[in-house]
N, C-alpha and C positions, 0 to 999 in steps of 0.2 A: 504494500500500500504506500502510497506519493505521501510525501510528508501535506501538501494540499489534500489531499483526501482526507488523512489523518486530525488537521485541522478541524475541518467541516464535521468530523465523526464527534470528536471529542467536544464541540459548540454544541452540536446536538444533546448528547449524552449530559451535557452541564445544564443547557437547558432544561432535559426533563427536571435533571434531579433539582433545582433549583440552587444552583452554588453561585451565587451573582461574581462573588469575584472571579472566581474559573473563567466565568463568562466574559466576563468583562476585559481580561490578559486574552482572554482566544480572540475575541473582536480585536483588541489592540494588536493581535499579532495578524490579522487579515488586514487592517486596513493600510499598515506597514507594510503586509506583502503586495497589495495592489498598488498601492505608491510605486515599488519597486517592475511592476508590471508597465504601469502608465510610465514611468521614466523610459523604461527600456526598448518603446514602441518606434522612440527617433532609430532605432539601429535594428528596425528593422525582425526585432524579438517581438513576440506577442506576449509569452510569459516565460517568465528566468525559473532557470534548471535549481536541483539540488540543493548545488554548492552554493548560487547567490542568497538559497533562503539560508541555508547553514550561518551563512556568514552573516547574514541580517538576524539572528537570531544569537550571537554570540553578540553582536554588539548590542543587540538589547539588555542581555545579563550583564555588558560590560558598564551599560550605562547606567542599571540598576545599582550595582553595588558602589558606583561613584557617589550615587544619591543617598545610597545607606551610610556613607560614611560621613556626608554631609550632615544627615540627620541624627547620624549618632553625636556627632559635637556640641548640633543643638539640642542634645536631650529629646529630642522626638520618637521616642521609641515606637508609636503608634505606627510612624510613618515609615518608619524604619521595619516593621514587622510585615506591613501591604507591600514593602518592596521585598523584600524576603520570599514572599507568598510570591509575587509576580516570576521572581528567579525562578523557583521548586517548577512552577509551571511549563517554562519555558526551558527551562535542561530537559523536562519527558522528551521532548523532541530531536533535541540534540544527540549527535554519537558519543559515546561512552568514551572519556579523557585517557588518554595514554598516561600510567604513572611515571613513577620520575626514575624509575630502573628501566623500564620499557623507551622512554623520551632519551635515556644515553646511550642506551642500544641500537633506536633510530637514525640519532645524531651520528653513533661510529658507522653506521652504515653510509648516511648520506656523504659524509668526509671522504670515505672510503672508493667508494662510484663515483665522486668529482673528482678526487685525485688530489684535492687542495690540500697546501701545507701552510697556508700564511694566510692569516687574519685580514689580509688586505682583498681576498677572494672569497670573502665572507659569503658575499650575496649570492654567490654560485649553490653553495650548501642550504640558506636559505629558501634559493626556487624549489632548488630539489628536494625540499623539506615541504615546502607548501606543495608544491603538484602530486608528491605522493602520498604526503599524510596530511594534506590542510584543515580536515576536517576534525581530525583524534588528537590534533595539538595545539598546545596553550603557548601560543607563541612567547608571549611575554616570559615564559621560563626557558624556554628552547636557547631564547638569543644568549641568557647567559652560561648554559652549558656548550652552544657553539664557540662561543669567544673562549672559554677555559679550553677544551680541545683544541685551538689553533693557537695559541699560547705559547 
């Protein structure tokens, strides 16, 4: 089942049971997705693959937990708990994260297939990091186990 399908199924199912916030994270993650639909019409796409929801969906958790941290400063824990709620939802969709033994094991593979020895050839290991695993990795920890391996 398309992660679009999967959407649709679980707005339903949130629906019957009446979980308003459920509901309410599934609609904000449709109207997000068709934003991404309506942009992508100049080039000639009607509707984005996969990986563009993937990616549109990592940056909603990313931009959730910036807000949790805002809010945890100002003592808002209320606000801070609906964003919590909003993340839990939007990870069910997402693929399962490479841990950080699995993320060094990747890295020594992708070092290893590029060939690179110098920190200066970084971005080579990067693509080759994003095109085969863009989806299972948390970039933001990636970059610093690349840079210790080319070190």
């Amino acid at each position: 089942m398309s992660l679009r399908e999967r959407f649709k199924e679980e707005l339903k199912t949130a629906m019957k049971a009446k979980e308003t916030g459920k509901v309410a994270t599934l609609r904000m993650i449709g109207a997000k997705l068709k934003d991404l639909d309506i942009n992508a019409r100049p080039k000639g796409i009607d509707q984005v693959g996969e990986d563009e929801i993937i990616t549109m969906l990592k940056s909603m958790v990313k931009s959730r937990r910036e807000s949790m941290e805002m809010y945890q400063k100002a003592n808002r824990q209320d606000l801070v708990e609906k964003e919590q709620g909003e993340i839990t939802i939007i990870e069910t969709f997402l693929p399962a994260q490479l841990n950080e033994d699995q993320m060094r094991d990747v890295v020594d593979e992708a070092v290893e297939k590029t060939g690179v020895s110098s920190i200066k050839e970084m971005g080579k290991v990067m693509g080759y990091l994003k095109e085969n695993y863009g989806s299972v990795l948390d970039f933001s920890k990636v970059n610093g186990l690349v840079k210790a391996k080319l070190s």
